[in-house]
C-alpha positions as CSV (number, residue, x, y, z in Angstrom):
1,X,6.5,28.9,-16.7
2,X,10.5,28.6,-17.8
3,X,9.3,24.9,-18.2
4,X,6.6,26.1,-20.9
5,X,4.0,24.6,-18.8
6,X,0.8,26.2,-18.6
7,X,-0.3,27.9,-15.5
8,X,-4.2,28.4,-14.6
9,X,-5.3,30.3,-12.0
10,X,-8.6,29.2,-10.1
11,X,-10.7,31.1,-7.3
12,X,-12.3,28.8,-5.0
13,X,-15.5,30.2,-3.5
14,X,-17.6,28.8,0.1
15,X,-19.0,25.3,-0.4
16,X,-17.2,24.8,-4.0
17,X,-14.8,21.9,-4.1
18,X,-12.0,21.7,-6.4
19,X,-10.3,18.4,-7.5
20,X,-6.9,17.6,-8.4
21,X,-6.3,14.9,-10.9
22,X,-3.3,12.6,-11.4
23,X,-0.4,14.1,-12.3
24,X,-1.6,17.5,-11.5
25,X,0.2,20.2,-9.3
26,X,-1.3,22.7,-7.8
27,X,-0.5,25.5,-5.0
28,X,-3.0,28.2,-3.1
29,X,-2.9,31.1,-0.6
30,X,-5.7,31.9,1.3
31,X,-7.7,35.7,1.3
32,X,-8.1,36.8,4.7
33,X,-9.4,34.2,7.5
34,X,-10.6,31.1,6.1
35,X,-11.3,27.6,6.9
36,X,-10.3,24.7,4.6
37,X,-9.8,21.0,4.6
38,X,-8.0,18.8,2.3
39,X,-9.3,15.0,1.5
40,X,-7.3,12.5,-0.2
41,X,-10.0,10.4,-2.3
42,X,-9.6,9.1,-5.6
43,X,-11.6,6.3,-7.5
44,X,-10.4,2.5,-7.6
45,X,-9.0,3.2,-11.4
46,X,-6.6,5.7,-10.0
47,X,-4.6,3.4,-8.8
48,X,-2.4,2.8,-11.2
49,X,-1.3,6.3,-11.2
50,X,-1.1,6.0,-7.3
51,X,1.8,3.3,-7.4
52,X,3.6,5.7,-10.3
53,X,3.4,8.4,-8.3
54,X,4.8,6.2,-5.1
55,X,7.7,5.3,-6.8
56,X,8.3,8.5,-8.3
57,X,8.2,9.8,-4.6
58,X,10.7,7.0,-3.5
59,X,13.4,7.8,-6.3
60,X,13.0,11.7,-5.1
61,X,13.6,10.7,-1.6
62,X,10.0,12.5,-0.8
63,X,7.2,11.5,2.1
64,X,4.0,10.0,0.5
65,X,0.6,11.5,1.9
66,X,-1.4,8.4,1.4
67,X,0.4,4.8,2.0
68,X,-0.4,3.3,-1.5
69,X,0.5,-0.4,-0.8
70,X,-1.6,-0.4,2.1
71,X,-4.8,1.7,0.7
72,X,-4.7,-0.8,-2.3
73,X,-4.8,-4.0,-0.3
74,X,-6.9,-3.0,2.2
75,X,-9.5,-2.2,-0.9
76,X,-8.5,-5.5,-2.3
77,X,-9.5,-7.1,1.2
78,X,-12.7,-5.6,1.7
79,X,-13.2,-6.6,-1.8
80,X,-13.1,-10.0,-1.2
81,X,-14.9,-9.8,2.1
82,X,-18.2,-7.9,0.2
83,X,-17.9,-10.9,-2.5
84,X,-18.1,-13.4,0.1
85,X,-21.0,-11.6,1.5
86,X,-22.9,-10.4,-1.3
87,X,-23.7,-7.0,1.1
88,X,-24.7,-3.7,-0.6
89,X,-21.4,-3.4,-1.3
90,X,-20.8,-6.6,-3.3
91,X,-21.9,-4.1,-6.5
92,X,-19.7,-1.4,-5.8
93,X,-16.7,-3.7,-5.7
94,X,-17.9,-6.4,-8.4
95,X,-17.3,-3.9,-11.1
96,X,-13.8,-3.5,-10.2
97,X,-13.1,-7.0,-9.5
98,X,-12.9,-10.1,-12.5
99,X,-10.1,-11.2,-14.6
100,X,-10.3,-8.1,-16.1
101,X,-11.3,-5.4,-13.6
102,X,-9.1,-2.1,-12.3
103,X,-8.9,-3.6,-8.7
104,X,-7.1,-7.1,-10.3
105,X,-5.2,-5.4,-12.3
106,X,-3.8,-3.5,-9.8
107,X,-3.2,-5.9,-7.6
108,X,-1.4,-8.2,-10.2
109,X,0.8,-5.1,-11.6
110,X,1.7,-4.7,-7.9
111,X,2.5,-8.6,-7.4
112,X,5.0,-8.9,-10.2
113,X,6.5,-5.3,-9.6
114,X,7.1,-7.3,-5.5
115,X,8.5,-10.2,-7.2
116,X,11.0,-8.4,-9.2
117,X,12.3,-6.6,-6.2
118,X,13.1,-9.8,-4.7
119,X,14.6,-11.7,-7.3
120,X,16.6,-8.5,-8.1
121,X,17.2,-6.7,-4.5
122,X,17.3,-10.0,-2.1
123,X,20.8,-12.7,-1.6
124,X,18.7,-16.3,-1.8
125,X,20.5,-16.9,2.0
126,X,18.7,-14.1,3.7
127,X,16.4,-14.9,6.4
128,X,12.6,-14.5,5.8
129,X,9.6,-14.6,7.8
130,X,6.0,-13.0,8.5
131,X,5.4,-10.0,9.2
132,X,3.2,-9.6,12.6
133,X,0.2,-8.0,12.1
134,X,0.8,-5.3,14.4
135,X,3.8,-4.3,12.2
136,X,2.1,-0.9,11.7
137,X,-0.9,-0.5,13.7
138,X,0.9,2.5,15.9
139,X,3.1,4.2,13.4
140,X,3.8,4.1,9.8
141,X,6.4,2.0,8.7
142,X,9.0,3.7,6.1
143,X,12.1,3.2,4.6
144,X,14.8,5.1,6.5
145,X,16.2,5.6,2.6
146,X,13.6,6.7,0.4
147,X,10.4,7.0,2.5
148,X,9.0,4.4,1.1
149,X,5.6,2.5,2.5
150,X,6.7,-0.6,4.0
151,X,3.4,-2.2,4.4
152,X,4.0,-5.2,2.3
153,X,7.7,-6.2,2.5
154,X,10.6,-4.5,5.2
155,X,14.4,-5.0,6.0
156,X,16.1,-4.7,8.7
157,X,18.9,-5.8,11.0
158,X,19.3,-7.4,14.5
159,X,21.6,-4.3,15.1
160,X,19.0,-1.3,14.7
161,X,15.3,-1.7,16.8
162,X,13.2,-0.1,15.2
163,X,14.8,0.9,11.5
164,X,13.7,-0.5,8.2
165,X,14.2,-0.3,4.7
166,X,12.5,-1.5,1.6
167,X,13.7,-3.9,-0.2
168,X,15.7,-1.6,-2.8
169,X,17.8,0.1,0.1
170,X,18.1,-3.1,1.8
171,X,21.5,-3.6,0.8
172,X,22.5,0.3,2.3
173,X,21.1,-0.3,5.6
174,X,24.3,-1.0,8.1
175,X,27.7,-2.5,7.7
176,X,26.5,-5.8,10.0
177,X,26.9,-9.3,8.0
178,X,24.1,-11.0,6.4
179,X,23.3,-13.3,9.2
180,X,21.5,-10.5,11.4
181,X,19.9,-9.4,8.1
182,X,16.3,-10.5,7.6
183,X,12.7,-9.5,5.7
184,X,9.7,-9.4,6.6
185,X,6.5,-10.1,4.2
186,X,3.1,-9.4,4.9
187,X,1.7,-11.9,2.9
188,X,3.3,-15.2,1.6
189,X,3.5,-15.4,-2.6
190,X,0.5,-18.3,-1.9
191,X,-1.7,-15.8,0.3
192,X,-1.1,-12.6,-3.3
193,X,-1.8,-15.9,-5.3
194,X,-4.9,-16.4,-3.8
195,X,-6.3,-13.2,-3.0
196,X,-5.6,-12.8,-6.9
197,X,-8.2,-15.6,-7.5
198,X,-10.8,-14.3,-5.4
199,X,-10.8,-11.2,-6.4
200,X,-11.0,-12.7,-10.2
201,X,-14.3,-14.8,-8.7
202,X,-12.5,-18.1,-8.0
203,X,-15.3,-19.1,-4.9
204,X,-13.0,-21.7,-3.3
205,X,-10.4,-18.5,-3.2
206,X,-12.8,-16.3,-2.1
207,X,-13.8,-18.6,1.2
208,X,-10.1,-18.8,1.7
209,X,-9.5,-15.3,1.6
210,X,-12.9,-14.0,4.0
211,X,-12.1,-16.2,6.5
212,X,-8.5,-15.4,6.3
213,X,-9.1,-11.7,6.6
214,X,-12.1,-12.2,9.0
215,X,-10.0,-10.4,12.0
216,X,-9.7,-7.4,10.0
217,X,-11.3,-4.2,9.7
218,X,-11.2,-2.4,6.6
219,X,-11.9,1.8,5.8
220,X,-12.6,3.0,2.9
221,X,-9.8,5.6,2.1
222,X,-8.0,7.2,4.4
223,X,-7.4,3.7,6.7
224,X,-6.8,1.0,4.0
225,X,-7.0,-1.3,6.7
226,X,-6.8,-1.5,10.6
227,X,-5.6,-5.0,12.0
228,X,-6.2,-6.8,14.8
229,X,-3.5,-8.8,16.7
230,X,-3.3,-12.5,15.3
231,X,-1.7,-15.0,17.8
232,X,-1.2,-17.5,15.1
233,X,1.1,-15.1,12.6
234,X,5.2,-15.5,13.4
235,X,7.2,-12.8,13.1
236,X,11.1,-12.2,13.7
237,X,11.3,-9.7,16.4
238,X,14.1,-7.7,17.1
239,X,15.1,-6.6,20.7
């Protein structure tokens, strides 16, 4: 209220569900024994405010309760695989995919945000390589900074098993020299390229991309995506 913000109170009643929009805060107390459950869901044009409210998180130094990079590629992923199909759920994605649909656009938004971070954040010397697909199967993968998801891109150092950071905090992570330094990337700028033109309807991108992704498992919302071990990705390991 000393922010001249409006407050609304709201009584939420057996079998009612109430929804929380973007940008919206909200806070509750329960009356007397109850049972309740909180689901995060949101719609494929939320995204945009998904990856504002990520980095808004990562400048405030704050946990995220749903891994945004990861939710939106794993959507973009299964995307591509219903396309390639043409299952039931080639219409629920098609509307969202084309040069000019939500799902694209937030792919592409995400893509040139990436590419900024590493023109701006990363010394052209510094060792790179794939990221193993296992990266984050067992625990989420975080900036030891900011908290930020590290399912696309993560630092680290020969020095610390185990510790990360994203690209951003990369240059904050220990006093070791640059030649222990290295990054890891989930997918090469040819692999975003492509998954780009498939989910725009480029076919030849879209076989690429299916039988790319054709070891993986995607969820719906709360598990972007679950991957399977892949012999034939290289990864630097640290020991």
């Amino acid at each position: 209220m000393s922010a001249n913000k409006t407050l609304l109170p709201l009584f939420q009643h057996a079998g009612e569900f109430v929804l929380a929009f973007p940008r919206a805060y909200h806070s509750g107390f329960n009356c007397g024994f109850n049972c309740a459950e909180a689901v995060n869901a949101a719609p494929v044009d939320w995204f945009v405010h998904g990856q504002n409210a990520a980095e808004l998180y990562s400048l405030q130094c704050r946990k995220t309760s749903v891994l945004h990079d990861k939710l939106l590629f794993g959507s973009a992923e299964e995307a591509v695989q219903s396309l390639a199909k043409e299952n039931p759920k080639h219409l629920k994605w098609r509307s969202a995919c084309g040069k000019d649909g939500v799902l694209t656009l937030a792919v592409k938004a995400r893509m040139i945000a990436l590419e900024k971070e590493r023109l701006d954040c990363l010394p052209a010397h510094l060792r790179k390589s794939k990221m193993d697909s296992d990266f984050d199967i067992y625990e989420e993968r975080e900036c030891f900074s900011c908290f930020y998801d590290l399912y696309l891109y993560a630092s680290g150092c020969e020095c610390s098993v185990d510790k990360y950071s994203c690209l951003k905090h990369s240059n904050s992570f220990c006093s070791s020299g640059m030649d222990k330094r290295f990054v890891m990337f989930r997918y090469t700028e040819n692999e975003l390229t492509t998954l780009v033109e498939a989910l725009e309807g480029e076919p030849r991108a879209i076989e690429v991309c299916a039988k790319r992704n054709s070891g993986k498992v995607c969820a719906n919302a709360e598990d972007a995506c679950m991957v399977d071990l892949d012999a034939e990705r290289v990864m630097h390991k640290t020991k």
